[in-house]
Phi, psi and omega in degrees: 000161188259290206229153195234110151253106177297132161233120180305113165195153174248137164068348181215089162294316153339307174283316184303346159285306176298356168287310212292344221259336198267287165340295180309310185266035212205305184295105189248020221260330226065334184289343190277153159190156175229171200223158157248175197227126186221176192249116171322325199256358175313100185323294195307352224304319207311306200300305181315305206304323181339291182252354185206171200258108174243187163242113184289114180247143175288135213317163190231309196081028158188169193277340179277313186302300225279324174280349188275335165303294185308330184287305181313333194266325196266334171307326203264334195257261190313322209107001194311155169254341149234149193225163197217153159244149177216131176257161199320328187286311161349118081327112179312056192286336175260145201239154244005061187290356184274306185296300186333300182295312180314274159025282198281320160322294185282319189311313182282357187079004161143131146177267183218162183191114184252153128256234208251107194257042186026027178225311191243353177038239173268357146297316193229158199247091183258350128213179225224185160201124200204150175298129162304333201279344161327293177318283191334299190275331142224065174075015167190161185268318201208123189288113184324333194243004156246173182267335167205305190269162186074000173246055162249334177293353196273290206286316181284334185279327175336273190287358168287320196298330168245024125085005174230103145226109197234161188242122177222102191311327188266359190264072184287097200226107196287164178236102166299044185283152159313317236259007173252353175075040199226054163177173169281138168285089167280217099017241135029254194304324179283325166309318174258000175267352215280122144015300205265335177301294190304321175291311157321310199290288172309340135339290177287316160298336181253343153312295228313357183244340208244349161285299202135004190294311196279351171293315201289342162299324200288324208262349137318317178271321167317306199293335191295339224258000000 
């Protein structure tokens, strides 16, 4: 397989269909699949389970955890040579948008490729496709010491850092955050969205640099390429 795209969600099995159901009908290449990443204690999981194809991870009580469990499980299990996150809120608008990333992944010889999420655009990768051999070495998907937020700034300082990182503008996988007015604010979204997240989080992005983490990440992803 080329690309493996996870996407992590609780509790909202619904968006998380209509994510895999946007994928589906827009990924034309064959080389592609997503998986949803779901918590074993997840009230709703039977509704996932219904329909669509997951991966059970054991609870974490946050989401970078659950996806940094799940990739390591899905890497070893599908294979991929590259793997991507899109959260439950994501929608797929371009068909084929799977050869564009693959493409644009080997034209550089490996490293991340984001698109156009009509919001935060080519500031931020809010979802990503990165070398699976990235992951492998170093040993998380998501920068590891936040819980929800900052690691899409994580993933852009990454791949600016070791210089293979691209945006591809024509590549359309809109985000459907509340905080763009373009969904309800639930549960969910209010939880992980919260004052005390952004402050831990931002926190924790900002040690990562300021402990020596990130040279030592840095000369890790160099070496995966």
């Amino acid at each position: 397989m080329d690309l493996l795209v996870l996407c992590p969600s609780r509790g909202r099995p619904r968006e998380a269909h209509e994510a895999l159901q946007s994928f589906r009908t827009t990924a034309l290449s064959g080389k592609a699949d997503m998986v949803l990443i779901v918590d074993s204690d997840d009230p709703k999981i039977e509704q996932y389970l219904e329909r669509d194809t997951i991966v059970q991870v054991e609870p974490t009580g946050n989401m970078v955890a659950a996806l940094n469990i799940g990739v390591i499980d899905a890497i070893n299990f599908w294979k991929p040579r590259y793997v991507g996150f899109v959260g439950d809120d994501h929608r797929f608008r371009t068909p084929g948008w799977d050869e564009k990333v693959i493409a644009a992944l080997d034209e550089m010889g490996g490293g991340f490729v984001y698109g156009d999420d009509l919001a935060q655009r080519q500031n931020l990768p809010t979802q990503v496709f990165m070398s699976a051999s990235i992951v492998r070495e170093l040993g998380w998907m998501a920068l590891p010491t936040c819980k929800h937020l900052y690691v899409d700034n994580a993933w852009l300082a990454l791949g600016e850092a070791i210089d293979h990182i691209k945006y591809l503008p024509e590549v359309v996988i809109e985000h459907l955050h509340p905080a763009y007015g373009k969904s309800e604010w639930d549960e969910g979204h209010i939880r992980v969205n919260s004052q005390d997240m952004y402050t831990v989080d931002g926190a924790a992005f900002r040690n990562w640099f300021e402990s020596g983490q990130f040279t030592t990440d840095v000369e890790k992803a160099i070496k995966a390429l």
